[in-house]
N, C-alpha and C positions, 0 to 999 in steps of 0.2 A: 672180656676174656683175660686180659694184663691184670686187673684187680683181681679175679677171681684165684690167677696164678700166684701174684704175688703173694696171697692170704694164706695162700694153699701151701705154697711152696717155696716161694725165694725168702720172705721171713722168716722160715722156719731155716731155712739153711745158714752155712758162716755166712757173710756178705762178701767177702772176696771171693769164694765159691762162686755165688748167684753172681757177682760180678764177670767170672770168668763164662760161666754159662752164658750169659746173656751176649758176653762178645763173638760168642759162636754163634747165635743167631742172628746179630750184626754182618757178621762176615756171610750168611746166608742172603742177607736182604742186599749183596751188593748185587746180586742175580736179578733182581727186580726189574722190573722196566724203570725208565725215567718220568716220574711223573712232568708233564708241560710246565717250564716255568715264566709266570709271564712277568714281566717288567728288569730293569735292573736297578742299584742303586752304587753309587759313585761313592767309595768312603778312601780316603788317603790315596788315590791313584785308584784302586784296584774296583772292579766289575762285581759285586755279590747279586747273588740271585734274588735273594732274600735280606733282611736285618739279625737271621737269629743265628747263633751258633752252639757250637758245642764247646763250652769251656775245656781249657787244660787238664792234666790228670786222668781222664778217663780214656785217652786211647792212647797211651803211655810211648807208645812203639811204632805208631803210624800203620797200623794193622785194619783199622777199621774206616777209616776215611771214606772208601766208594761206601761201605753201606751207611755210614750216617747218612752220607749226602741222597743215599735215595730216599731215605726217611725222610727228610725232607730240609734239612739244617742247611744254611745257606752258605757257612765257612765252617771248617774242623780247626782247631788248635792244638795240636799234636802235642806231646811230652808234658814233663818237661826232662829235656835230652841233656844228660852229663858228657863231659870226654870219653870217662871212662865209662864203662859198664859197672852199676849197682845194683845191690840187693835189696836195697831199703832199710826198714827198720825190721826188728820180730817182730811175729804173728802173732796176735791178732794185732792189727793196727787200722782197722778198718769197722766200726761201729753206727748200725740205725737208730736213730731216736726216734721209734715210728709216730710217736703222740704229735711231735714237734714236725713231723714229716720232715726229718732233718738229718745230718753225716755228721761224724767225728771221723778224720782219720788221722794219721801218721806214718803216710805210706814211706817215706823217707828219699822220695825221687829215685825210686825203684824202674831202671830202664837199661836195654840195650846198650846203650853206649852210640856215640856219633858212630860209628865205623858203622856199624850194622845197619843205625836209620837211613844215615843214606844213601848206602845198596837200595834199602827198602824204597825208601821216596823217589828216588833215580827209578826203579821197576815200576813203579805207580804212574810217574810222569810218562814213561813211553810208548803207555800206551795213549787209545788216540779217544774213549768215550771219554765224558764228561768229567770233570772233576768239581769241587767246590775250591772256593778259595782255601789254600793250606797254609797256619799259621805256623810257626815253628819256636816253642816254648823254652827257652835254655837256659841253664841253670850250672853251678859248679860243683864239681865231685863232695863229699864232707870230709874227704882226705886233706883236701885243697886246703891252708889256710889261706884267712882273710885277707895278707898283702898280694897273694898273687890269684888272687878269683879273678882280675880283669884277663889273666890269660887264660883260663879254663871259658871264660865267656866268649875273647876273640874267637879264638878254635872252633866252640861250636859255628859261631856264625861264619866263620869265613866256610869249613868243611859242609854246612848246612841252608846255608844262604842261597846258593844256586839252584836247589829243591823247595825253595818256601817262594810264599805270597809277600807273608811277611817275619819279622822275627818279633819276640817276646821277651824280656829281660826279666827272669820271675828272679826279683831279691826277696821277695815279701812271703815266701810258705816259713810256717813257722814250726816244718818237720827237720830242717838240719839246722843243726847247732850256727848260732852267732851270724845264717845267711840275713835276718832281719836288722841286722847290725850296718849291713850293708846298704840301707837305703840313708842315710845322714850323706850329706850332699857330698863329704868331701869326698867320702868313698864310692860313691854311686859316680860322681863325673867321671873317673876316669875308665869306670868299665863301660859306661854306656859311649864313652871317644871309643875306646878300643871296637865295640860292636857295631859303631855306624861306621869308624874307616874298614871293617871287610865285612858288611851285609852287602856289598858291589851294587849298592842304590835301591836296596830293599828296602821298603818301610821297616821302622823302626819304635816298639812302642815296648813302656817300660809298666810292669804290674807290679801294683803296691797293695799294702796292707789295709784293712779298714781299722786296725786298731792304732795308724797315726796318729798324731796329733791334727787339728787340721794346721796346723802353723806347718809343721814338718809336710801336710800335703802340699801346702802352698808351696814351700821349698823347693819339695820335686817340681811343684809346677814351672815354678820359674827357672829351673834348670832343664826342666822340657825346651821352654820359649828359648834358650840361651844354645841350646846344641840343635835347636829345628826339630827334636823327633816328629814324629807323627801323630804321637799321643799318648795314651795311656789306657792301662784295664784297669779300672776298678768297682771290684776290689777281689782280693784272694779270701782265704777262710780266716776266722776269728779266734783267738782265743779267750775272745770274754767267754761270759755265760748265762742263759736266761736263768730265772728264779726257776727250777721245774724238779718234779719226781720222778723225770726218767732213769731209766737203769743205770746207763753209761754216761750220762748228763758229766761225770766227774773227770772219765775219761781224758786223757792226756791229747793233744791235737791241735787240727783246726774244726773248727765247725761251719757246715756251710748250708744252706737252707733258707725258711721263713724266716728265721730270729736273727737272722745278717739285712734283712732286709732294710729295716729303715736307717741305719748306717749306711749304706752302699748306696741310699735316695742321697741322704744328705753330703754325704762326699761327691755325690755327680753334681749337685749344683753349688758345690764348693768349689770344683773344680771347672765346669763350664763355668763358670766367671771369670776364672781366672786366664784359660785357655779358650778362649773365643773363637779363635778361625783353627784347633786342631782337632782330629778325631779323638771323640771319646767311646769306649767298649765299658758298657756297665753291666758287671755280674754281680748274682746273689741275690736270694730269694727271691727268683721272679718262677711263677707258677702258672699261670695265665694271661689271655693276649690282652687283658685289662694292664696288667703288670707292665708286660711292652709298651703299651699305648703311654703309660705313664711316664715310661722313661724314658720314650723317645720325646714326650711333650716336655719333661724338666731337660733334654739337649743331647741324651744320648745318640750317638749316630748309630750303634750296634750293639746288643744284648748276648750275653751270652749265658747257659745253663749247663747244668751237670745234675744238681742233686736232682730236680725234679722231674728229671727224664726218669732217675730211678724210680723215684714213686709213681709216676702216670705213664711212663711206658714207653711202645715204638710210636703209637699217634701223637704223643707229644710236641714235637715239633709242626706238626703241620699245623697246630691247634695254636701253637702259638702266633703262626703268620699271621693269622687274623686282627692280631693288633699290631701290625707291624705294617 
């Protein structure tokens, strides 16, 4: 029925449209019953039901949490959440490469603003059903300059740390200007100090680019081992490019999808080596519970997806436990 829909109807439409559509029938599936979930797994402290999640970026606002998790995704990562409230970039900033089963965007960290999340996540938490584990994604305004991004990072976490699992440090989207600049050690140490002295004993994991170097991964890594975090995501979207005919293939962005995929294999065991005893979250291009199966056997502890929910639907995630 999702294929037939999407064929019929959400490619034909913008994608932030069918985007928006479809988070209204997320918000319908948090009515769902809870399906039984059997087993747990221990990753950085924290209890997941499952290994799969829902990457950053798609529930922007923490609006849609209960219905992922009835779908069946085992953590949500919420935002990524500025101080202030943004618009993002103009419209269109959101493009399918449906050949590539693949996204470009440049949504521009388009979100409510901390004040508003969390109201929302405080409402979330009080009540008493079930929740998934909640990630909490943060990022700095593009007003912000570069010398003072480690305050626009404390704020969110100290105002949003008390409503998260855990928190997220996104330097690495490469929608606002000069934030990728921010991952070079010197400037990364002091905003990830600032985020672990007021995440008040939250996990603490920092998401990086797949278009580093890997010397510059290794870097982070060793400033992982050096501040204790918890770990690390990777990877965000790309701004390479495959060889391809697609329409918007030229399009301005990240790209995230199949064609991120064997970059984001080989950064996880670039980085499991380096990082031995901390969690690693590997995203990109995974599609399949083969894809999991794969990436939990090169060390990942947890997986996380976004583009392919778009192409394969609300069964997606439980399809993917299967390799998990």
């Amino acid at each position: 029925m999702y294929r037939f829909l999407f064929n019929l109807v959400f490619r034909k439409l913008d994608p932030e449209l069918a985007h928006s559509l479809g988070a209204g029938v997320i918000q319908l599936s948090a009515f769902l019953p809870v399906r039984k979930r059997s087993g747990q797994v221990e990753v950085a402290g924290l209890q997941f039901t499952n290994r799969i999640g829902m990457a950053a970026g798609f529930d922007k606002n923490a609006k849609l949490v209960r219905g992922l998790y009835k779908l069946g995704f085992g953590h949500v990562e919420i935002g990524t959440v500025t101080p202030k409230p943004q618009a993002g970039n103009e419209k269109p900033r959101l493009f399918r490469l449906i050949e590539l089963r693949a996204l470009i965007n440049r949504m521009g960290f388009n979100n409510d603003g901390v004040e508003a999340i969390a109201k929302r996540l405080n409402r979330l938490r009080s009540r008493t059903d079930a929740l998934p584990i909640i990630g909490v994604n943060i990022g700095k305004n593009k007003a912000t300059p570069a010398e003072r991004a480690a305050e626009d990072y404390e704020y969110c976490a100290r105002e949003l740390g008390p409503f998260s699992d855990y928190l997220a440090v996104n330097v690495s989207s490469p929608n606002t200007p000069g934030l990728r600049d921010l991952q070079q050690v010197e400037s990364l140490k002091p905003i990830l100090q600032a985020v672990i002295g007021s995440a008040g004993g939250k996990p603490v994991f920092v998401k990086i680019s797949p278009d580093l170097s890997d010397s510059d991964a290794l870097s982070i890594a060793e400033l992982i081992n050096e501040l204790n975090l918890a770990g690390v995501i990777s990877c965000n979207t790309t701004v390479s490019r495959p060889s391809s005919n697609e329409k918007y293939i030229s399009e301005q962005g990240g790209l995230s999808g199949p064609p991120l995929g064997q970059r984001s294999k080989d950064l996880l065991k670039l980085l499991r080596g380096a990082l031995p005893n901390k969690a690693i979250i590997s995203v990109g291009g995974i599609e399949t519970a083969l894809d999991v199966s794969e990436r939990l056997n090169l060390g990942a502890d947890l997986v996380q997806g976004y583009t392919g929910f778009v192409y394969f639907g609300p069964s997606w995630p439980k399809l993917l436990t299967k390799g998990a």
